[in-house]
Structures are given as structure tokens and as C-alpha cells.
C-alpha positions as CSV (number, residue, x, y, z in Angstrom):
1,X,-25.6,5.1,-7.9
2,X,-27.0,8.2,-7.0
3,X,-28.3,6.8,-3.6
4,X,-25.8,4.7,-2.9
5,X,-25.1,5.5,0.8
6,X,-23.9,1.9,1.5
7,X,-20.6,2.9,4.4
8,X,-17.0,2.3,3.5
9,X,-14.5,0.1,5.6
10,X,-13.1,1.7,8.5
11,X,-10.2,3.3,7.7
12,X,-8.4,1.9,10.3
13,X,-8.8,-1.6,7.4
14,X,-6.9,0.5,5.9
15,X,-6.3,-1.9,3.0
16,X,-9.9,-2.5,2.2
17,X,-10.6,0.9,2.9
18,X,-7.8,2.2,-0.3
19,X,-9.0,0.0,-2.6
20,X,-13.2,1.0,-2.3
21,X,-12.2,4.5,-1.9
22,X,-10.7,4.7,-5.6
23,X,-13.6,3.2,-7.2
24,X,-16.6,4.8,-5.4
25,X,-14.8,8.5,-5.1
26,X,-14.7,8.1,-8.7
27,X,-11.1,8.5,-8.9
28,X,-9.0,4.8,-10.5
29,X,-11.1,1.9,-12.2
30,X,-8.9,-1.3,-11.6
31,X,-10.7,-3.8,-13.6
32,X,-8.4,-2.9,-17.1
33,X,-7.6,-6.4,-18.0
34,X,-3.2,-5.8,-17.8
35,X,-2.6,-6.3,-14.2
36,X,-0.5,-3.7,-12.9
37,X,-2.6,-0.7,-15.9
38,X,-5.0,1.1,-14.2
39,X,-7.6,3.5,-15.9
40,X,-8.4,7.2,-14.5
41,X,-12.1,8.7,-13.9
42,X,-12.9,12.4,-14.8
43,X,-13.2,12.7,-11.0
44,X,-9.5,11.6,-9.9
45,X,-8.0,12.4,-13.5
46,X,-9.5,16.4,-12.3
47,X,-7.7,15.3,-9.1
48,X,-3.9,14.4,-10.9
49,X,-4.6,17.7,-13.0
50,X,-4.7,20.2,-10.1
51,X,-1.9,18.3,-8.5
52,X,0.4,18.3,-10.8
53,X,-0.6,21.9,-12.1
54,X,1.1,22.5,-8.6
55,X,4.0,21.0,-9.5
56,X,4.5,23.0,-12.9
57,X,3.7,26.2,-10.8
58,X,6.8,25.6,-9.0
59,X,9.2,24.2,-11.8
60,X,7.8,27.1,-14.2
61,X,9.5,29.9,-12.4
62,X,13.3,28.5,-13.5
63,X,12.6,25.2,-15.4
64,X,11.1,24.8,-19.1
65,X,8.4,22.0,-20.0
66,X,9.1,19.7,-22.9
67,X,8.2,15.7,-24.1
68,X,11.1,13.5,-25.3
69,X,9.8,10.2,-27.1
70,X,8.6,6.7,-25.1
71,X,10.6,4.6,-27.1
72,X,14.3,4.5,-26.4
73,X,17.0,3.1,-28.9
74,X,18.6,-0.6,-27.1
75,X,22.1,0.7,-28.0
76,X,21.4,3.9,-25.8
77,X,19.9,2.0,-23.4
78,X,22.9,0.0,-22.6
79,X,25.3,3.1,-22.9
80,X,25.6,3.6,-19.2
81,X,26.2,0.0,-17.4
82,X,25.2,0.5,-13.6
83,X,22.4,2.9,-14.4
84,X,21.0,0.1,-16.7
85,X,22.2,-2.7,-14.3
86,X,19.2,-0.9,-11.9
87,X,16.4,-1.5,-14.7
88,X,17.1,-4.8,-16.6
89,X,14.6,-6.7,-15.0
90,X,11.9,-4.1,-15.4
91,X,12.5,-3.0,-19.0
92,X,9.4,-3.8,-21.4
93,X,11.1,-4.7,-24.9
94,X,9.2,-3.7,-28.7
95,X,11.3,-6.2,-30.7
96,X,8.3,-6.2,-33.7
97,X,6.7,-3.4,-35.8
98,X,3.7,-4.7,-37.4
99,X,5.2,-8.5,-38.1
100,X,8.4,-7.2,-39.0
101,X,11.1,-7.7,-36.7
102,X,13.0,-4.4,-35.6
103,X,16.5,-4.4,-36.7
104,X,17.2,-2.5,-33.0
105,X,15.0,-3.6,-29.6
106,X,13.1,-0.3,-28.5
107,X,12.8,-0.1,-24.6
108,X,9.7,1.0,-23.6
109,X,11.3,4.3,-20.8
110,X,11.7,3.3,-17.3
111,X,12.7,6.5,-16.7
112,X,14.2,8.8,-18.9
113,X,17.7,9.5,-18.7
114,X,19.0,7.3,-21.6
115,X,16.4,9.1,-23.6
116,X,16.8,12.9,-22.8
117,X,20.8,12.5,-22.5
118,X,22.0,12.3,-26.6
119,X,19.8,15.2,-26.8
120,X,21.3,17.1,-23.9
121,X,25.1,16.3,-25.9
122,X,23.6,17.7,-29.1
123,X,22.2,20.9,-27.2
124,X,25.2,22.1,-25.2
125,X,27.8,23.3,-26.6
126,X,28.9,26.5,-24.2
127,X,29.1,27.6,-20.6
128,X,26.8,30.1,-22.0
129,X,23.7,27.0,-22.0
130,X,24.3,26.4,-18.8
131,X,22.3,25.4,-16.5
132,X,20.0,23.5,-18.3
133,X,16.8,23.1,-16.5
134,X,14.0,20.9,-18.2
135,X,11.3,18.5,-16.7
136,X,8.2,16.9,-18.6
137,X,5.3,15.1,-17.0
138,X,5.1,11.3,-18.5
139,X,4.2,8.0,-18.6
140,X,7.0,5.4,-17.5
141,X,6.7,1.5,-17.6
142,X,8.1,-1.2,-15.5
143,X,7.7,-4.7,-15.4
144,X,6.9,-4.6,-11.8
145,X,6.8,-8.6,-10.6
146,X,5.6,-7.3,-6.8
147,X,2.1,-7.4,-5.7
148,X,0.8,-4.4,-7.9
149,X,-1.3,-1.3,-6.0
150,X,-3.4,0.9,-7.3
151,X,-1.2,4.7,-7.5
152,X,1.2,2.7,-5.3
153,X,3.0,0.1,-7.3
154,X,2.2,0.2,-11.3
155,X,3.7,-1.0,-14.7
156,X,2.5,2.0,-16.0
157,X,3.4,5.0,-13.8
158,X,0.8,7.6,-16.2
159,X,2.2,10.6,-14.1
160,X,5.8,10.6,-13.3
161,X,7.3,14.4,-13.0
162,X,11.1,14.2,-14.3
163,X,13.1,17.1,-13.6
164,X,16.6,17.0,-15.1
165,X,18.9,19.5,-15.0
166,X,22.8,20.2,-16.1
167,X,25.7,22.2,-14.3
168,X,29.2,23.5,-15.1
169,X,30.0,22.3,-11.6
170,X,29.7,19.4,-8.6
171,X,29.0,22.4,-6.3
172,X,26.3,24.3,-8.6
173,X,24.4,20.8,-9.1
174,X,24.5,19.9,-5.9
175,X,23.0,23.4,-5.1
176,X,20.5,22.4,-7.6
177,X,19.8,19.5,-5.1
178,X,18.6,21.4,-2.5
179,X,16.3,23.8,-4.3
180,X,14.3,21.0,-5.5
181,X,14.2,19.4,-1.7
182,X,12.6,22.9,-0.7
183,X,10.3,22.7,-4.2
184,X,9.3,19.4,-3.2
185,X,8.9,20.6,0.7
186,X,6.3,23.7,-0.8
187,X,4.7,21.2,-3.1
188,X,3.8,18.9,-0.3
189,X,2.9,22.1,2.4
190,X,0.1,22.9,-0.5
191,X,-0.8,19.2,-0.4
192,X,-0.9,19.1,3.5
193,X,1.4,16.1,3.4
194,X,4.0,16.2,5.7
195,X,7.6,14.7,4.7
196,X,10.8,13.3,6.1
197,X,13.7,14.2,4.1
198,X,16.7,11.7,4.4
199,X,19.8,10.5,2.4
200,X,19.3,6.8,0.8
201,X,22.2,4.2,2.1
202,X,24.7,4.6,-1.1
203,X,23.5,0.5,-2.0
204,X,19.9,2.1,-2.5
205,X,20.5,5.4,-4.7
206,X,19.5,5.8,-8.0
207,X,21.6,3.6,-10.2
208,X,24.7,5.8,-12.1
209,X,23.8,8.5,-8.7
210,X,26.9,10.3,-6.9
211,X,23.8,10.2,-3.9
212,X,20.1,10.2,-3.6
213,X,17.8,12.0,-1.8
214,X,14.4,10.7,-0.9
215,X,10.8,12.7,0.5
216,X,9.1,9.8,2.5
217,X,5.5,10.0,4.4
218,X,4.0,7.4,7.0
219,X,0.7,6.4,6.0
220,X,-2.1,5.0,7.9
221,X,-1.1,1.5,8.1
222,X,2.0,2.6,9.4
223,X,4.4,2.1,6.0
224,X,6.3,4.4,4.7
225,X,5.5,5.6,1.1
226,X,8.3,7.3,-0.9
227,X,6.8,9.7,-2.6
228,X,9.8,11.8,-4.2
229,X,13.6,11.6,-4.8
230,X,16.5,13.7,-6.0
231,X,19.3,12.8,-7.4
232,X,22.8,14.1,-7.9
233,X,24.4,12.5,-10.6
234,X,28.0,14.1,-10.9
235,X,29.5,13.6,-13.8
236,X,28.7,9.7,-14.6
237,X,25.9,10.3,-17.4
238,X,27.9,13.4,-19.2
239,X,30.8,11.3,-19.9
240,X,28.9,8.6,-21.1
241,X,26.9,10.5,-23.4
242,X,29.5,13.1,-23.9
243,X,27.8,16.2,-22.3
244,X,30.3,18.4,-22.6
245,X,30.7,22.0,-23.0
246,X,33.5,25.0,-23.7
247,X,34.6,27.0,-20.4
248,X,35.6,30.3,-20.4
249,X,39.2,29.4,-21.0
250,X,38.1,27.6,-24.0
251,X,38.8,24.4,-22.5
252,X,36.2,21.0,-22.7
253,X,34.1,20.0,-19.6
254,X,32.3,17.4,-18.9
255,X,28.7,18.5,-17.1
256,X,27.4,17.7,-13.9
257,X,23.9,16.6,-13.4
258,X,20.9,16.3,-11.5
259,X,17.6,14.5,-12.1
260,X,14.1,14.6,-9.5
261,X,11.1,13.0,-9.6
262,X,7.6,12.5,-8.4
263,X,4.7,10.4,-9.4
264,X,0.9,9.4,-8.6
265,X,2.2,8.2,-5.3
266,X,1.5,12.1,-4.7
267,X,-2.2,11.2,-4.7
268,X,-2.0,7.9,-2.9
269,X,-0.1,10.3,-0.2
270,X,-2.8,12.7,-0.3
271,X,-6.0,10.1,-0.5
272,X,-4.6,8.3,2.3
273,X,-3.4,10.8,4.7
274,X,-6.5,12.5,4.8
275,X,-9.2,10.6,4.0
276,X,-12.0,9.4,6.7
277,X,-14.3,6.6,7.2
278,X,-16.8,9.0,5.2
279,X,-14.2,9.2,2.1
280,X,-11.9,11.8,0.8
281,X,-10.8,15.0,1.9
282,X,-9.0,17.2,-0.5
283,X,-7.1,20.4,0.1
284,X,-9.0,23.2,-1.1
285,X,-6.7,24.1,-3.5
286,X,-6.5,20.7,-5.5
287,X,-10.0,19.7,-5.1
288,X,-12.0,19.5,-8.8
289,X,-14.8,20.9,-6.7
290,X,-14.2,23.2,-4.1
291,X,-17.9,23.8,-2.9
292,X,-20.9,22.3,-3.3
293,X,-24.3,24.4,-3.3
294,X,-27.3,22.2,-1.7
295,X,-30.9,23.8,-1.6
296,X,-32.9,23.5,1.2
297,X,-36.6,22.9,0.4
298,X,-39.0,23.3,2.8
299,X,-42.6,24.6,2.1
300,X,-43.9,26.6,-0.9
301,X,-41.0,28.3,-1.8
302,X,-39.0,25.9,-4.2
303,X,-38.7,28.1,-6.8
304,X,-37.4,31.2,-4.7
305,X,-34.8,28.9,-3.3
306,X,-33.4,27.2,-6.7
307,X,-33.1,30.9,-7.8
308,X,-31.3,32.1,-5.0
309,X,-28.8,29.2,-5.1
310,X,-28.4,30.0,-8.7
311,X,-27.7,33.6,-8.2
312,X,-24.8,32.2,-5.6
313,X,-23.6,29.6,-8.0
314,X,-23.0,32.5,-10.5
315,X,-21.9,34.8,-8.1
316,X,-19.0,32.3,-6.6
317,X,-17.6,30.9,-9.9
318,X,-17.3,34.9,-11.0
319,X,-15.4,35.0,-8.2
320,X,-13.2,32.0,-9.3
321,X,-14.6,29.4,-7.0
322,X,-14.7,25.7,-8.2
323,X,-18.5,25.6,-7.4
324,X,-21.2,22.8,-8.1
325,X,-25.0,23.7,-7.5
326,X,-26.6,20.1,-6.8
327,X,-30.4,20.3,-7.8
328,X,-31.1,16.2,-8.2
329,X,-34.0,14.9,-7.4
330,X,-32.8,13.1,-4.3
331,X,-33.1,13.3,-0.4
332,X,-30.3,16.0,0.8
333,X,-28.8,13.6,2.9
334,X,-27.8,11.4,0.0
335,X,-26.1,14.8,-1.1
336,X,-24.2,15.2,2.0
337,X,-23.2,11.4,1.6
338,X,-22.2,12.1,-2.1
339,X,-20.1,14.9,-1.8
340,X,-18.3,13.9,1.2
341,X,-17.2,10.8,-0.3
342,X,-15.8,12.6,-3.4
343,X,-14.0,15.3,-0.5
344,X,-15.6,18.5,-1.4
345,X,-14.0,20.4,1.2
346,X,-17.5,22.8,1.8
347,X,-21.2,22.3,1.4
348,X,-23.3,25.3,1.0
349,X,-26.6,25.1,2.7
350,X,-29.1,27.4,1.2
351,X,-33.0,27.3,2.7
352,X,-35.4,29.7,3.1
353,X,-34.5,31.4,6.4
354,X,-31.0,31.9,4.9
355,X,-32.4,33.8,2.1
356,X,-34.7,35.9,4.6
357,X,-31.9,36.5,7.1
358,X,-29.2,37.2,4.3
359,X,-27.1,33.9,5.4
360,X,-25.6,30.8,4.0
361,X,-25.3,28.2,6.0
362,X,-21.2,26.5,5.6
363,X,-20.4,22.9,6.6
364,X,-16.6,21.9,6.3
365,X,-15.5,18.7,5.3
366,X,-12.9,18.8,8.3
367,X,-16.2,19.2,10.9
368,X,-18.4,22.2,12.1
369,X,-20.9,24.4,10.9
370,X,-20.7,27.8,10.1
371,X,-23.0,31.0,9.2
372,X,-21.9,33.1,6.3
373,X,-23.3,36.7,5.8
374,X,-24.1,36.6,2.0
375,X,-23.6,39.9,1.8
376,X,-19.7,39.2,2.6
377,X,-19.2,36.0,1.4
378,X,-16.0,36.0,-0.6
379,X,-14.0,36.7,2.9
380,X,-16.2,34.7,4.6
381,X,-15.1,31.3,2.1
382,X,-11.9,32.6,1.8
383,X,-11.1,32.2,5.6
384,X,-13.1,28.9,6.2
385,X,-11.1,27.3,3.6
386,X,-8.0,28.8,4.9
387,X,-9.3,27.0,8.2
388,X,-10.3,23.4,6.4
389,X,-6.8,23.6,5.3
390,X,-5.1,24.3,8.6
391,X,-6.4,21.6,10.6
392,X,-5.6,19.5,7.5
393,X,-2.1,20.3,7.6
394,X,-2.4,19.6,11.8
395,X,-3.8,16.6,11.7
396,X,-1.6,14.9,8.7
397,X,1.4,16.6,11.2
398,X,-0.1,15.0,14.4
399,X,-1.0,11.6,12.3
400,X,3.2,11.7,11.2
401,X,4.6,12.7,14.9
402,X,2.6,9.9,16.6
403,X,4.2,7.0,13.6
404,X,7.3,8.1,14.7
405,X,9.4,6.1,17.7
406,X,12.9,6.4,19.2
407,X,14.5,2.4,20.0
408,X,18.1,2.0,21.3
409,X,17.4,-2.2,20.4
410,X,16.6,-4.6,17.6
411,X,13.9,-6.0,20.3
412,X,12.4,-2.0,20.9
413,X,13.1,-1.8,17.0
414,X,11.0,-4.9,16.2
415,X,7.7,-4.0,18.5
416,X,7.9,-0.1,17.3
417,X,7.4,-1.5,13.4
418,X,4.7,-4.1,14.7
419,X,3.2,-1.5,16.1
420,X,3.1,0.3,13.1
421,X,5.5,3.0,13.5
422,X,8.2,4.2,12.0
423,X,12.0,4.0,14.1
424,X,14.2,6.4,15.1
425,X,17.5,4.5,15.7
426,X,21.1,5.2,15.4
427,X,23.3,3.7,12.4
428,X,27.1,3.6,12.0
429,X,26.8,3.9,7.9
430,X,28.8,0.4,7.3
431,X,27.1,-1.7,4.7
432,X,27.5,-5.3,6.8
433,X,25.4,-3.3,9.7
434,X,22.8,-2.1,7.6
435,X,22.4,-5.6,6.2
436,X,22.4,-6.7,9.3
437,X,20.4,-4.3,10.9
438,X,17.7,-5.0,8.0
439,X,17.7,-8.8,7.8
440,X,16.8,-8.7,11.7
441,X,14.1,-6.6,11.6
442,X,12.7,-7.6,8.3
443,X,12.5,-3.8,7.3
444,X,14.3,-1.4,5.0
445,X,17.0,1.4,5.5
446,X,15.0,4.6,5.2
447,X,17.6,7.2,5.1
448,X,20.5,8.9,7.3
449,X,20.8,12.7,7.2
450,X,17.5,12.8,8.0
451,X,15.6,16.7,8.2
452,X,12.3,16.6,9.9
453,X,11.2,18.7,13.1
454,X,9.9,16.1,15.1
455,X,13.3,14.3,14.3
456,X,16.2,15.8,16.3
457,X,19.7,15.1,15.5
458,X,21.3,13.8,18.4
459,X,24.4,11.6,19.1
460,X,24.4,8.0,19.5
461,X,25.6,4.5,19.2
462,X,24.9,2.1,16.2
463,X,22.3,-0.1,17.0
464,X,24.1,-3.1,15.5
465,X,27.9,-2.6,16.5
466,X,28.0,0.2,19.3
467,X,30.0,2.7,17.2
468,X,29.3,6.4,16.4
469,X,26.0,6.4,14.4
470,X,23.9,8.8,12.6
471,X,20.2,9.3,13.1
472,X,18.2,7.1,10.8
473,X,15.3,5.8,10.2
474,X,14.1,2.8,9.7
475,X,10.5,1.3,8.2
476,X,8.4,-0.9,6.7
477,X,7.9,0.2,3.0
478,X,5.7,0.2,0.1
């Protein structure tokens, strides 16, 4: 495998191009034998690590970490009846322990609420314990019956980031709302992923919601991808589990929630958005490796060479680089082909005129070669993977603006989504438009409200029925 130089599909197949990424980046092995279960490499489990060490960066500054169990007690379960009506198709049941039946079916979590909420009555008792602000980073399973996609579309989500928080008031938790759209907006600048923000039609928001939000991206085949919602969930869940708590007047309230999550669709985003037909390319700040040190050997002076790209190795991870010195016995250009594959955003070319003119030579993932002065080389990575960054960022912007189209028509709505793209159009908010809207374009509803900067909010009339109509856009989905 070490010389395996063999190409990838075009990414423009961008199908067959997904599916022998995963496995020859080193990042998901698909061939666990439960469809829909998927197993991690070191490589992309180093990948989800970084990535969601992100996402606890940002939660850890107001929100506390914690792990409530898997298995979730049937009569809880069924507590809250639209929330539940959302998941009873997906629900995996234990009925047995050992050969034993159970006296009391044990849902394997969905998603968590029915299983964090009986603690949450238990825990708040005063004004004074409010807000509540806890998340923990899980597995989830659901009995997904679609065609199942690696990261994509599981029946075991291993990395889904619930947030859920509790309020005295609609107003505070609805506050609570918009701090985590901006949380998820920073997450997803770090990632160089960029996002449209809209409001989910009230027949497609989380089941027991008062609304949803969704974070949306286009990816390469056009789709879109949701990769993260939030939820405001008024009071329906504290009444039903009786989260309730003593005001300053000494008088019982029930609570208001919220509840936001993200999962491994982060990393489909991210493996998709800015991958090439050579492999990956990761941000530096998630990547497992962020540099790679290749030696140059060219005449007699092998060992002055290994030892000067050991002193380097040394002298980068002191400096608190993610750095890999790559010494195998193979031709250098099945190094370049190895390491670009996996995404290393730099390569480190060290020969012997470097060493005798004090320079390393830098080669960014992105494209273009670069001297370094080894004598100021901290600075020197420091800006260059500012730079790989950048013109991430600009090109996963540039990839997003041009998915995008404007239509006034079902006919200019129908040939943008062939085309791949993403529509603009104009909605009037009635449910009997909608459906009619998405029966005859055989796409879905993205979201109204919608907050992106290549997405203006302008006045219009509803593409179905003529009436006043909001901005909204309008996809085919993952």
C-alpha cells in the first residue's frame, strides 16, 4: 500500500469519488457486516477528534460536558406523543437481557431528550439553577430504511453533539437560539465550510419544537447536506416531564427549552467541500498531521540530510506543530502522492542545497511552492498556513455562491436543480403551496428566514399562488 499511486475518480463523479476517498485516506472502513455501521480508522477517527475538540472549545466557555445512559426506559419514551410520533419508525427496541425477557422495552436513543429530561425535573428546583446548559458528544441509532451513506445517512450516528439547555423564559431561550447559530457559524468558519442559515417549514421542525433552525451546505453534486439544527422547544417537554422551578415570587414555572445538534455530517461537509481529484484537504487546524517533513537525497550526503530533517522535526513539534518526518524507503513522489491523499496541508522539502543555503523548501496542499528561511521558520509556517486556509475558506465560498440560483418559475426552478444548484425562489408560507411547490419539483423545502450574504432578502411573489412570499430556498437533499 505504500506505493499505491493508483488515481482516484474525478471528483466531478462525485459519488464514486466519496466512497474511495474514505477508504484510501484512511478515514471510514464500510465493509462491517450491519449495513448502515460503519467502522473508524486512526486516520479519520484523529480527523472526528480535532473536529469535535472544536466544538467543545466553543460549548466549554458557558456549557458543561456530561454522558446520560443509551438505553431509555419505553414508558419515558412514550411520555411526550408528537416528539415520539417523529421517531417510531426509527426506534431500535432491547426487549431481551440474556434470554430473559425485559419486563419494560429499552429504546436504544434516537436522540436524547426523553433520556436527559427526568433528570433535568430532578435537578431543578430554583430560578437560582437556571439556565441549565449541558451537551455530551454520543452515539445515536436509527433504523434508517433509506439508501445508507457513509457519515451521510447511518443507523449508528457515533458522533452526534447534543446541546440542551433550560430557561426561565420563551424570550431567554430563544436568545439561547441565536448564540448557538453564531457557535455553529464560528465552528464552521474554523472548518472553512460555508453555511446557509434558514427556518424549517413548521411541518419539518423537530418533533415537540415551538420552531427549528437548520445550518445547510451545498456539496459538490449540487445537494444540500444539513449539517446542524437548533431547536427551540418552548415549554412542550417541561410540562411533560415536569421541569419546573420556583420564581422569585415563590410561585411554580414550567421551563423553557432549547436543544442543538451536530454530527459526522460535519466531516462529510468538510471531506467533500474541499477535497480534489488528488484527495483530501484539511484545514490546518483539524488536520491529524499538519506538515509532513520529506528528505531530499541526492548524492553523498544521506546522513547529513536525515539529521537535519530530524533536528526540524524536533524543532517544529517543540513548537507545537502536528509534524511527521517520512524516512520510508520509497521514491519521494510516492510521498507526495501519500500525503496529499491523506490532506496534509504542507510538505516540507528538505535537500542538501536547503541545508547549505539555510532554507526549506514549503509546498501547500492548496498549490504553490514556497521558500522558508530556517532560521525564521515558525513565522514563516505560521503565515503559509494562515494562507492554505484563506483560499480554503475562498474557494468553499466561491464553490457555495456559484450552487446558488434565483427562478421566478417551477420551469426556471426545475432546470436550476437539474443543473445542480440550489434555488432562490419566493414562498407565501401556506402548507398546500409548499406541498405543492415540492411535489412539482420533486425537491424539498429548505428553509424561509434564510441568513446568508450571497442571499439578499428582497420582496416577491410566491412562486405557486402569486401572493407576498418570503425568500426561500429550495433543494435537493441528502
Amino acid at each position: 500500500m505504500d506505493e499505491d499511486t493508483g488515481a482516484l475518480p474525478p471528483k466531478h463523479q462525485f459519488s464514486e469519488w466519496y466512497n474511495d476517498i474514505l477508504w484510501r485516506a484512511e478515514i471510514m472502513d464500510v465493509r462491517y457486516p450491519v449495513k448502515g455501521l460503519y467502522v473508524w480508522y486512526p486516520y479519520g477517527f484523529a480527523i472526528r477528534k480535532n473536529v469535535y475538540q472544536q466544538l467543545r472549545n466553543l460549548l466549554d466557555r458557558d456549557h458543561q460536558e456530561a454522558l446520560f445512559p443509551l438505553l431509555i426506559p419505553e414508558q419515558e419514551f412514550m411520555k411526550e406523543a408528537e416528539h415520539i410520533k417523529g421517531f417510531e419508525d426509527e426506534v431500535y427496541w432491547v426487549t431481551h437481557g440474556g434470554t430473559t425477557p425485559l419486563d419494560v422495552k429499552l429504546a436504544l436513543r434516537p436522540t436524547s431528550e426523553t433520556a436527559i429530561y427526568p433528570m433535568y425535573a430532578l435537578w431543578i428546583r430554583s430560578h437560582a439553577d437556571l439556565p441549565l446548559k449541558i451537551y455530551q458528544i454520543v452515539n445515536t441509532f436509527r433504523y434508517e430504511t433509506k439508501h445508507t451513506r457513509p457519515l451521510i445517512r447511518l443507523r449508528e450516528i457515533t458522533s452526534f453533539k447534543e446541546a440542551h439547555t433550560v430557561h426561565a423564559t420563551w424570550e431567554e431561550a430563544n436568545k439561547q437560539v441565536e448564540d448557538a447559530i453564531n457557535r455553529y457559524q464560528e465552528f464552521y468558519d474554523g472548518l472553512c465550510i460555508p453555511v446557509l442559515i434558514s427556518r424549517r417549514p413548521d411541518w419539518d421542525k423537530f418533533p415537540g419544537a415551538d420552531y427549528t433552525i437548520a445550518v445547510d451546505t451545498i456539496m459538490p453534486d449540487g445537494r444540500s447536506l444539513q449539517i446542524g439544527t437548533v431547536h427551540h422547544l418552548g415549554d412542550h417537554f417541561s410540562k411533560t416531564f415536569a421541569i419546573q422551578y420556583e420564581d422569585k415570587n415563590g410561585e411554580q414555572q414550567f421551563a423553557h427549552q432549547t436543544c442543538y445538534g451536530i454530527s459526522e455530517r460535519s466531516i462529510a461537509a468538510l471531506i467533500s467541500l474541499h477535497g480534489d481529484d488528488k484527495g483530501l484537504i484539511l484545514p490546518p487546524i483539524i488536520a491529524p498531521i499538519q506538515m509532513v517533513i520529506v528528505p531530499i537525497m541526492i548524492g553523498n550526503r544521506h546522513e547529513d540530510v536525515i539529521k537535519s530533517a530530524k533536528d526540524l522535526e524536533n524543532e517544529l513539534l517543540k513548537m507545537g506543530f502536528r509534524t511527521k518526518l517520512d524516512t520510508r524507503e520509497i521514491r519521494p513522489g510516492a510521498k507526495y502522492y501519500w500525503w496529499e491523499l491523506r490532506g496534509v496541508p504542507l510538505r516540507l522539502e528538505l535537500g542538501p542545497r536547503d541545508i547549505d543555503s539555510g532554507k526549506v523548501m514549503a509546498v501547500k496542499r492548496t498549490g504553490e511552492k514556497v521558500a522558508l528561511e530556517r532560521s525564521d521558520i515558525k513565522a514563516g509556517i505560521n503565515r503559509i498556513l494562515a494562507e492554505i486556509s484563506n483560499v480554503m475558506r475562498q474557494n468553499a465560498k466561491e464553490h457555495l455562491k456559484n450552487r446558488l440560483c434565483t427562478v421566478k418559475s417551477i420551469e426556471g426552478l426545475n432546470a436550476a436543480l437539474n443543473e445542480g444548484k440550489v434555488a432562490v425562489v419566493h414562498w407565501c408560507d401556506e402548507r398546500m403551496c409548499g406541498d405543492a411547490l415540492e411535489e412539482r419539483s420533486n425537491a424539498t423545502i429548505l428553509g424561509t428566514d434564510v441568513k446568508s450574504a450571497y442571499i439578499p432578502r428582497t420582496n416577491g411573489e410566491c412562486i405557486i399562488c402569486g401572493k407576498k412570499g418570503k425568500v426561500t430556498l429550495v433543494g435537493r437533499a441528502y
